[in-house]
MIPA-417751 format. One line per 5 residues: number of its first residue (from 1); their letters; for each residue x, z, y of C-alpha. Coordinates in Angstrom, 2 decimals. Example, Ala and Ser with C-alpha at 12.3 -4.5 7.8 and 13.67 -1.06 7.14 Angstrom:
! MIPA-417751
1) AS) 12.30,7.80,-4.50; 13.67,7.14,-1.06
This chain:
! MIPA-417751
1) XXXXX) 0.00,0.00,0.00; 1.04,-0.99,3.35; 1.65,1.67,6.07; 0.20,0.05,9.49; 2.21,1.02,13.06
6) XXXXX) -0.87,3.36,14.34; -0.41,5.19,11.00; 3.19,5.72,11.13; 3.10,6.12,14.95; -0.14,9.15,14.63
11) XXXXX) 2.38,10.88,11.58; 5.21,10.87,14.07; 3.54,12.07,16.90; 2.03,15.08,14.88; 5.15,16.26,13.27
16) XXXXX) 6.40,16.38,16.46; 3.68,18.20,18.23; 3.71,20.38,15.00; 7.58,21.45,15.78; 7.47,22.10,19.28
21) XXXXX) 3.84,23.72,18.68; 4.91,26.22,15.66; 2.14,24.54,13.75; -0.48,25.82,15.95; -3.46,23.44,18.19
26) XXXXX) -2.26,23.25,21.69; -5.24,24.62,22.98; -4.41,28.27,21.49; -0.70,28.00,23.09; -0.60,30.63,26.16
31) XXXXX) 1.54,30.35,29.72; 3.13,33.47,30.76; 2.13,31.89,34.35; -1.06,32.00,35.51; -0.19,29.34,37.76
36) XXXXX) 0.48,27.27,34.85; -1.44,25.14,32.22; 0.19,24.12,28.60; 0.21,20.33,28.20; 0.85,19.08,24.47
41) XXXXX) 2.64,15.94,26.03; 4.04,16.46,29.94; 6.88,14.72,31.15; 10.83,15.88,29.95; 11.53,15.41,33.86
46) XXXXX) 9.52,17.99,36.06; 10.01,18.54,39.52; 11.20,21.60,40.48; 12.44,24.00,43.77; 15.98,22.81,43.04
51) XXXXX) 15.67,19.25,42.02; 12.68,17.26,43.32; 14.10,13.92,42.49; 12.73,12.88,39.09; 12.70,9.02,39.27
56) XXXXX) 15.21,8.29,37.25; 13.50,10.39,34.20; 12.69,8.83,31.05; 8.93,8.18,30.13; 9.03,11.43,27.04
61) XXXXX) 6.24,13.27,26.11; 7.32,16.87,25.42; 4.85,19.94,25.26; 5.12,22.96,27.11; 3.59,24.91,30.18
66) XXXXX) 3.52,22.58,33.40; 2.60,24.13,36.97; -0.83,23.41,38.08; -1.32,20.74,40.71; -0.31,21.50,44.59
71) XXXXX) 2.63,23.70,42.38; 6.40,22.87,41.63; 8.47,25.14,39.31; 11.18,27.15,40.42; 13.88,27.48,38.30
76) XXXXX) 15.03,30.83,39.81; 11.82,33.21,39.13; 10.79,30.82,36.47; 7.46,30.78,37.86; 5.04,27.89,39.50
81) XXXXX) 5.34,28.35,43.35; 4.16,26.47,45.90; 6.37,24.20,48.23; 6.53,26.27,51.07; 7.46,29.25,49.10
86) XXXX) 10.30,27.44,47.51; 13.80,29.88,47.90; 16.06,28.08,50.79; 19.21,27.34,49.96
């Protein structure tokens, strides 16, 4: 029998949510942050405080907790602030 690309693709994408997930739905995954929402596939290049330049980031779906919109993740409290309240440097 002949494995078909959707198939094959659905497997992959599964064990990989699977690993990064601990086995568990995405929907039961937690954020520490309440300022933050977990996203089973968000992008491997978020803008944060310290680096807001993300356009050369590759198109990869990784899951994890993402700030909420009108956020940005600093990297220093390791929380979702907003712009303004962004440490100076």
């Amino acid at each position: 029998m002949k494995a078909t690309f959707a198939g094959t693709l659905f497997c992959c994408v599964f064990l990989l949510t699977s690993t990064f997930t601990g086995g568990q739905a995405a929907e039961d995954e937690q954020c520490s942050d309440p300022k933050a929402v977990y996203r089973s596939c968000g992008t491997a290049c978020r803008a944060t405080c310290q680096n807001r330049q993300t356009a050369n980031c590759a198109a990869v779906c990784v899951p994890g907790c993402f700030c909420k919109p009108n956020y940005i993740y600093d990297e220093e409290s390791k929380k979702c602030v907003t712009i303004r309240n962004c440490p100076r440097h």
